[in-house]
C-alpha positions in Angstrom: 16.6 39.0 55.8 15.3 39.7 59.3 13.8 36.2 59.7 11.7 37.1 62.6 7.9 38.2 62.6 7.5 41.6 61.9 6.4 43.8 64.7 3.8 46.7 65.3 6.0 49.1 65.5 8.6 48.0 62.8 5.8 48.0 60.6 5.0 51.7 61.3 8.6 52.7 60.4 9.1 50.2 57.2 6.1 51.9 55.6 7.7 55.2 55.8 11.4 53.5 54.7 9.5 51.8 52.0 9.2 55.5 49.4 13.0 54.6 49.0 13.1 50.3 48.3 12.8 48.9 44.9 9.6 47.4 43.7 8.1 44.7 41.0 4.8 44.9 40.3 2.4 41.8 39.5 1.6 40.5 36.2 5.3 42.1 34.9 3.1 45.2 36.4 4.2 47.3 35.9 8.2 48.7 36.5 9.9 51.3 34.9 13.0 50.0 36.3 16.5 52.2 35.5 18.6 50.9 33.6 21.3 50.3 36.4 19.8 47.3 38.5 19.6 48.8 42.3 20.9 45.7 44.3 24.8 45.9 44.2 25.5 42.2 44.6 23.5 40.0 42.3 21.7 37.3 44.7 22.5 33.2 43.9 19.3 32.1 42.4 19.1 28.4 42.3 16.4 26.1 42.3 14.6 26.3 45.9 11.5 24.2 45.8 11.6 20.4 46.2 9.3 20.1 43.2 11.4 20.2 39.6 9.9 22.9 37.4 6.6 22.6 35.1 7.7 24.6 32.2 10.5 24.5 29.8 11.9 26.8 27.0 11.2 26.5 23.5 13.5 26.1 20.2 15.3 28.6 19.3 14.6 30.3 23.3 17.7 27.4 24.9 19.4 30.5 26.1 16.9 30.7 29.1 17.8 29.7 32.8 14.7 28.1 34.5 14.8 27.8 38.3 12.5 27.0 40.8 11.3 29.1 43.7 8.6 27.6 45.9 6.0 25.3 45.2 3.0 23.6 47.0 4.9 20.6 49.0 7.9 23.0 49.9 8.8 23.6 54.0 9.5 26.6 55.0 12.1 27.1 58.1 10.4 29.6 59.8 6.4 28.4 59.1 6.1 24.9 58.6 2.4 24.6 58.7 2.3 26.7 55.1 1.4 25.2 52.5 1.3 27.3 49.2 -1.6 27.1 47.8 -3.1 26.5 44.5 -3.5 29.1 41.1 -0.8 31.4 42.3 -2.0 34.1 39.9 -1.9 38.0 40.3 1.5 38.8 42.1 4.9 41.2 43.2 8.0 41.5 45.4 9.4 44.2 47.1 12.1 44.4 49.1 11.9 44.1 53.0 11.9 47.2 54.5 12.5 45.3 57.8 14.9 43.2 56.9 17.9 42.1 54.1 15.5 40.1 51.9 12.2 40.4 49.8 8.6 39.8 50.7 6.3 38.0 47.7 2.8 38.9 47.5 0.8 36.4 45.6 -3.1 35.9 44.8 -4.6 32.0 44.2 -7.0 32.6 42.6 -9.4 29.5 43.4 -9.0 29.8 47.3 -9.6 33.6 46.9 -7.2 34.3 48.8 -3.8 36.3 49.3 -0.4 34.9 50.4 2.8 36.5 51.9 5.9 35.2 51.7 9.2 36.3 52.7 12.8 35.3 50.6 15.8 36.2 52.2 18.7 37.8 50.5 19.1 35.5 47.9 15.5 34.9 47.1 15.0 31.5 49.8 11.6 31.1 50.7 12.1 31.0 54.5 8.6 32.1 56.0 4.3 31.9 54.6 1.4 33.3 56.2 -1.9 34.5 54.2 -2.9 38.0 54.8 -6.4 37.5 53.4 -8.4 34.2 53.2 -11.5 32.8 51.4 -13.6 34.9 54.0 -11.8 38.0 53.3 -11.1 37.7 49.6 -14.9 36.7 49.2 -14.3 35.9 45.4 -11.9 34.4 43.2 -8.8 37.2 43.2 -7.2 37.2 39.6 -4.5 39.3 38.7 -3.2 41.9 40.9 -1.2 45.3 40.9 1.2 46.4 43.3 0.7 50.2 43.2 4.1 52.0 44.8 5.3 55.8 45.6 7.9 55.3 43.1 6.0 54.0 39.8 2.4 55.1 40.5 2.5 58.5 42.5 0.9 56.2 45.7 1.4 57.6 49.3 1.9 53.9 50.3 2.3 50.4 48.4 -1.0 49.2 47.9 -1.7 45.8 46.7 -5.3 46.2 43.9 -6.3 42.4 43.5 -9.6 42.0 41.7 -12.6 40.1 42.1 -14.2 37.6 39.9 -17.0 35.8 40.6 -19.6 37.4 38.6 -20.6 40.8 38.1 -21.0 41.8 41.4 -17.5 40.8 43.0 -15.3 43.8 43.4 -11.7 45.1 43.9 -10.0 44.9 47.0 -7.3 47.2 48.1 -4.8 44.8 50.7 -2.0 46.9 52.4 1.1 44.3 51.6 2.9 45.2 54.7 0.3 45.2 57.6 -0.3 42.8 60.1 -2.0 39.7 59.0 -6.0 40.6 59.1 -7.2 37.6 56.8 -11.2 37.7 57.1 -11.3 41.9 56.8 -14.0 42.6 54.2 -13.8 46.2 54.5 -10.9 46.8 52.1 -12.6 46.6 49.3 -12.8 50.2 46.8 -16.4 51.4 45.7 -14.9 53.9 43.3 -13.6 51.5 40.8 -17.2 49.6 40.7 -18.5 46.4 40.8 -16.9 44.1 37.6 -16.3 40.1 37.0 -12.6 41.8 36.9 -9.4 40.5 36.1 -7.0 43.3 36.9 -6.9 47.1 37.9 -3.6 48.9 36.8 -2.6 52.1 37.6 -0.4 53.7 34.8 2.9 54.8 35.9 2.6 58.1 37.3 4.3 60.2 34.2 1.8 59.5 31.8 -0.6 61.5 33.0 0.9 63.9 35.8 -0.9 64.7 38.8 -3.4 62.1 38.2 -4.1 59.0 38.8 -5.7 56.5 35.6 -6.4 53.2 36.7 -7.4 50.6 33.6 -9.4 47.9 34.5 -10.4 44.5 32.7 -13.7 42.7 32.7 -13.7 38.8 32.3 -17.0 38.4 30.9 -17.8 37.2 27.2 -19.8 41.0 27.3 -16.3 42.2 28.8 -14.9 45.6 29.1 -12.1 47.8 29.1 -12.8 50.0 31.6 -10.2 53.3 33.2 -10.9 55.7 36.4 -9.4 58.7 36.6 -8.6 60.8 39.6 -7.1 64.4 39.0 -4.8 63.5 42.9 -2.7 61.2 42.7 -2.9 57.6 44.7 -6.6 58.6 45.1 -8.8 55.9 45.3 -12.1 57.0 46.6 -12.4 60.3 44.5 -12.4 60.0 40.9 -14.7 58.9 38.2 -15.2 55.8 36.2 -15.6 55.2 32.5 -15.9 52.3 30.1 -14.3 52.2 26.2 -16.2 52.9 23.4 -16.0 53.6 19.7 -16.5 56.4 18.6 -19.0 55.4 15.8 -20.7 53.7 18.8 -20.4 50.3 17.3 -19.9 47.9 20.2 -19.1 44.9 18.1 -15.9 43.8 18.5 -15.3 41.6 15.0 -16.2 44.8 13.1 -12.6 46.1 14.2 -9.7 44.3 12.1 -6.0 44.0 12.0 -4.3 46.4 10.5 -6.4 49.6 10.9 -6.7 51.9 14.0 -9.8 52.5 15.4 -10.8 55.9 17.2 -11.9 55.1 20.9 -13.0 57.2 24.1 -14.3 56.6 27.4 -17.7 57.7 28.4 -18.5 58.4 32.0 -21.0 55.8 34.4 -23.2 57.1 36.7 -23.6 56.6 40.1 -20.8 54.0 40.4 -20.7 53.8 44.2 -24.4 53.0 44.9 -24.8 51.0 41.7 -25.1 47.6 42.0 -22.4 45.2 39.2 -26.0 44.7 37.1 -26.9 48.4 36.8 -23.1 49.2 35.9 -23.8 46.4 33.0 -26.7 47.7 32.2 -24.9 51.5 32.1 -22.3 49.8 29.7 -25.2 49.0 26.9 -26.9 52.1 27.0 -23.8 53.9 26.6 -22.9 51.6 23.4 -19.9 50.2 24.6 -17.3 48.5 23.2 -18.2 44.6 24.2 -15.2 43.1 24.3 -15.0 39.1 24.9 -13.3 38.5 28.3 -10.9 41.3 29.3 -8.3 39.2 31.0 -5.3 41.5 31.3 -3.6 44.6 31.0 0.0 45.8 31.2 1.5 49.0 29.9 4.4 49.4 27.6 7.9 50.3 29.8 11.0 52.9 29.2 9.3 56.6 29.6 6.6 58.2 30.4 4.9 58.5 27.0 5.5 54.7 26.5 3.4 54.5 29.7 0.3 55.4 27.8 0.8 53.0 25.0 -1.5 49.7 26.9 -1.7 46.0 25.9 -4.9 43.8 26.6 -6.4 40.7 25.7 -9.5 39.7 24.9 -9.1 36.3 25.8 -11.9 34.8 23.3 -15.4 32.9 23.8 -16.3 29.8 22.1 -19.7 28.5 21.0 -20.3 24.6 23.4 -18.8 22.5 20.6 -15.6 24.1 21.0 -15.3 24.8 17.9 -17.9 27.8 16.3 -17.3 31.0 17.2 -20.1 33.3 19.0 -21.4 35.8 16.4 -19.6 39.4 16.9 -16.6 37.8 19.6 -13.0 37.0 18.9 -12.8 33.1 19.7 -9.0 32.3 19.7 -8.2 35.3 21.2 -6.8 38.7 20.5 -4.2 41.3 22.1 -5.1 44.9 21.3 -2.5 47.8 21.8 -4.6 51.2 22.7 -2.5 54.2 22.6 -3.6 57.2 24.9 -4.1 60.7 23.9 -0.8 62.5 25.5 -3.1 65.7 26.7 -6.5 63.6 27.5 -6.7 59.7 29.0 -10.4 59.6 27.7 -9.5 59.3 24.0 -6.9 57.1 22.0 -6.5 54.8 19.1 -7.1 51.1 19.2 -5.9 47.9 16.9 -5.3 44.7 17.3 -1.4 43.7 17.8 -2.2 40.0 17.8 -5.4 37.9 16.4 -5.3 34.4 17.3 -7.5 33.8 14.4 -4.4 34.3 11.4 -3.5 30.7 12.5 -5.9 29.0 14.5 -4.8 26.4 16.8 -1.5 27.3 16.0 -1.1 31.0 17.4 -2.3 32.2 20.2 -5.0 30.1 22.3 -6.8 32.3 25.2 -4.4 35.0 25.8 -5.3 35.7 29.3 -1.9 37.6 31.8 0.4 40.1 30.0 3.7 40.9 30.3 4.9 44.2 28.6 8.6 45.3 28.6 9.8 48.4 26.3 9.9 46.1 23.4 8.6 43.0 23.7 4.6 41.6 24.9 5.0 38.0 26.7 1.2 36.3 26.4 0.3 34.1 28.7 -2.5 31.4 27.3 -4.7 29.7 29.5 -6.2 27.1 27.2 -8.3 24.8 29.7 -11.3 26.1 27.6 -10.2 23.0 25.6 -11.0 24.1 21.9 -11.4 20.8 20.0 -8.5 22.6 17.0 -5.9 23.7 19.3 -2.5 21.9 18.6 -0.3 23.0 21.2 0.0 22.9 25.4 -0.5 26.3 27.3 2.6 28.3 25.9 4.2 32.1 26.7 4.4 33.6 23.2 7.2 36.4 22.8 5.2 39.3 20.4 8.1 42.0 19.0 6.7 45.7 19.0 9.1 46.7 16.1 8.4 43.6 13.6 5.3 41.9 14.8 7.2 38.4 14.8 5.3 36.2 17.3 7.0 33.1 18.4 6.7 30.5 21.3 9.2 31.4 24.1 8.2 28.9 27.3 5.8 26.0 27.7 4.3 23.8 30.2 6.3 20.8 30.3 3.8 17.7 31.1 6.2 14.7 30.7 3.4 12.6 29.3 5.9 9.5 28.8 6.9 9.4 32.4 4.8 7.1 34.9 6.2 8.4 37.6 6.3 12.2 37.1 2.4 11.9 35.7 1.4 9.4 39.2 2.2 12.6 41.0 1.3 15.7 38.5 -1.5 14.5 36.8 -3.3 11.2 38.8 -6.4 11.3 36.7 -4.7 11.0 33.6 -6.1 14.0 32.1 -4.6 13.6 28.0 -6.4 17.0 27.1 -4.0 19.4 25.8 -3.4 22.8 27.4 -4.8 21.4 31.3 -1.9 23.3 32.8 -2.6 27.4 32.6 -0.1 30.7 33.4 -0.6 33.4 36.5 1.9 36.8 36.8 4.8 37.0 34.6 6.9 39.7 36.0 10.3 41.6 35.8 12.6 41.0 39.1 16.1 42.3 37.8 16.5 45.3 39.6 15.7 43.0 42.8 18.1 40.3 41.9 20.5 42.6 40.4 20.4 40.0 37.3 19.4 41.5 33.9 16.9 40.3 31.7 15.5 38.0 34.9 11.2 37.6 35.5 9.1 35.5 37.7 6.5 33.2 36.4 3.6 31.8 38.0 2.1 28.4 37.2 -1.4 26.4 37.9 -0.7 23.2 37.1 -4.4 22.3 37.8 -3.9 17.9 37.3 -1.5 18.4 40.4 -4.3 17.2 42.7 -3.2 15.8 46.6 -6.1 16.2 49.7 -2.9 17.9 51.8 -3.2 20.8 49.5 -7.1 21.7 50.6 -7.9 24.5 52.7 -4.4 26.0 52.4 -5.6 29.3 53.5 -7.6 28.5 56.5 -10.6 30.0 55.3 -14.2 28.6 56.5 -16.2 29.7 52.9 -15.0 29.6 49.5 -17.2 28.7 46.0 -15.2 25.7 45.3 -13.1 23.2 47.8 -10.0 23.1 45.7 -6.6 20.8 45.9 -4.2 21.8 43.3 -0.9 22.2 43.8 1.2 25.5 42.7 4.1 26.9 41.6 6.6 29.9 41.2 10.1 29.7 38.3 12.1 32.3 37.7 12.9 32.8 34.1 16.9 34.1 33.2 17.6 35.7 29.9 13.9 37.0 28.6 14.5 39.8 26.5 12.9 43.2 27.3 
């Protein structure tokens, strides 16, 4: 890797080199990779970060290889003032079209801000900077998409991190290989509207050809599913926006059960550019929408074009403030649901639900928030800190099958409850709650590492708690002063 700073000019000519490098996209967003990993020489992963890793793998899952990659009290050579900062969430790596190595794009979510962070050939942290801060990001920044030439049909790699801190925070669009411009708030994209968002994900650019359909998640316990559609591909500022409904218009989401397919389209909102996030909401009622509780990710299914329009999300569930009723006409526990695009027409499909939490509650899924979809398996990512009073088990990844619909539990966060000194340093309040630890990105790096079957997981260990931590970003205004640590593992042997 060229360990130096990147240059002006090198930047101009890295952007044009870039159509040809490989890509991973955040939130195992979203790579068609070929079959034939494009690195010749597999790099030497190892564990890099000073801090032993969080999670650990499952019965009948010992196969897996769990390695660190950086975490919050790691030095880096070449930028020893970084500090990684807490709720690395919404992420990707591309190669360095500058250098030999890689450069890791990461969102924490709490500082709302945006991190950069270059590995060198064999995937050593070496140097950290922050290409937006709290200033810039304005809102907490969720998951994330790296859109490419390659996969999406982009003129350049563009990194879509959205906003959500209420129903006016919106998505930004953050140029991954630019100079560092941290408190820019002009890069945020009017044309994909104002949403308490978790993600925007572009489909891969087969599935619909010649256009560009973005799908975009609301986190809000009124939440939606929401796609734009552009008939030019990498268009951002052009196209229209639409929200999911049913095509009964019944807008409850409990009325839909497992096991039957449900009829869906998209209807288009008016106005979007000059509407404020409140009129949008208020768009999504009259238009009878499906309401949907908490829209917290979205991936698409990998291996061809066609698969490309068959989309995972979950509805990550709402609770009533005992923790333990349900809200009248929401999922609680959580659900995934598969939608399945019409080949000649994004605006229609079929919907189910692929996983309900509620078939064993406490015991299945708990808050499905990130996704990670390969050609054959969906990875869901729980984040349980909303603390359900029945919920038996720590924040878990859960391996779903397409072909049989097993569902079982592949990784989980290792908390080490029995030893003193690991829980004086990860957890000094003593927090005994289960599920306090949640999951960011899960993504697929083989075709960078040249390593099959290899992804990179993203952890917020929110009891880690040290003062050093605050204000990694060096922005002056954020909603909350945070000090959490945070951590990257890379994950060998998940099955795709």
């Amino acid at each position: 890797m060229n360990k130096t700073l990147l240059k002006q000019k090198a930047l101009a000519l890295a952007v044009a080199a870039f159509v040809t490098s490989a890509v991973v996209i955040s939130a195992c967003k979203k790579n068609n990779e070929p079959e034939t990993p494009e690195t010749t020489t597999p790099v030497t992963l190892k564990d890099y970060s000073v801090n032993p890793s969080l999670v650990k793998a499952m019965p009948g899952f010992e196969n897996l290889n769990i390695t660190t990659l950086i975490s919050s009290d790691d030095v880096l050579p070449e930028s020893p003032n970084f500090i990684f900062g807490a709720q690395p969430d919404g992420a990707g790596i591309i190669k360095n079209p500058a250098g030999e190595g890689f450069i890791m794009i990461n969102n924490h979510e709490i500082l709302q801000s945006v991190s950069r962070v270059y590995l060198d050939k064999n995937f050593k942290p070496v140097k950290g900077e922050y290409i937006v801060d709290s200033d810039g990001g304005m809102t907490r920044l969720c998951s994330a998409t790296m859109t490419t030439p390659e996969e999406h049909g982009f003129p350049k790699p563009v990194f879509l991190t959205a906003g959500e801190s209420g129903a006016e925070s919106m998505i930004h669009a953050i140029d991954p290989l630019a100079a560092a411009d941290k408190k820019n708030k002009q890069r945020t994209v009017s044309a994909l509207g104002r949403w308490s968002a978790e993600n925007a994900v572009p489909l891969p650019k087969g599935a619909f050809a010649g256009k560009t359909v973005i799908m975009i998640g609301e986190d809000e316990s009124d939440g939606q599913l929401a796609m734009y559609v552009s008939n030019t591909q990498g268009d951002l500022e052009n196209g229209k926006l639409y929200v999911m409904k049913r095509s009964n218009n019944d807008p409850i989401e409990t009325n839909m059960d497992k096991g039957q397919s449900y009829d869906v389209e998209f209807v288009e909102l008016d106005n979007v550019k000059s509407s404020t996030g409140a009129q949008l909401q208020q768009q999504t009622i009259d238009k009878k929408a499906l309401m949907l509780a908490r829209v917290e990710d979205i991936d698409y299914r990998k291996g061809s074009a066609a698969n490309g329009r068959e989309i995972y999300f979950t509805a990550t569930g709402v609770s009533q403030g005992d923790k333990v009723t349900p809200v009248s006409g929401k999922t609680m526990w959580g659900r995934v649901y598969k939608l399945v695009l019409d080949a000649s027409n994004p605006l229609k499909g079929k919907l189910e639900v692929a996983v309900d939490g509620n078939d064993n509650p406490g015991k299945s899924i708990v808050n499905p928030d990130n996704l990670c979809v390969t050609e054959n398996y969906v990875y869901i990512q729980e984040d349980g800190d909303s603390f359900y009073k029945n919920n038996d088990h720590d924040g878990t990844i859960w391996q779903f099958a397409m072909a049989s619909k097993s569902l079982k539990p592949m990784l989980q966060m290792n908390h080490r409850r029995t030893d003193a000194t690991f829980n004086a340093k990860y957890n000094p309040s003593n927090n005994t709650q289960l599920s306090s630890w949640e999951y960011g990105a899960m993504y697929d790096i083989s075709a960078l590492t040249g390593i099959p079957d290899t992804f990179v997981v993203n952890l917020h260990p929110h009891t880690w708690t040290n003062d050093k931590y605050k204000n990694a970003d060096g922005g002056t205004t954020r909603l909350v002063n945070n000090n959490e640590g945070g951590q990257v593992v890379i994950v060998r042997g998940v099955s795709k």
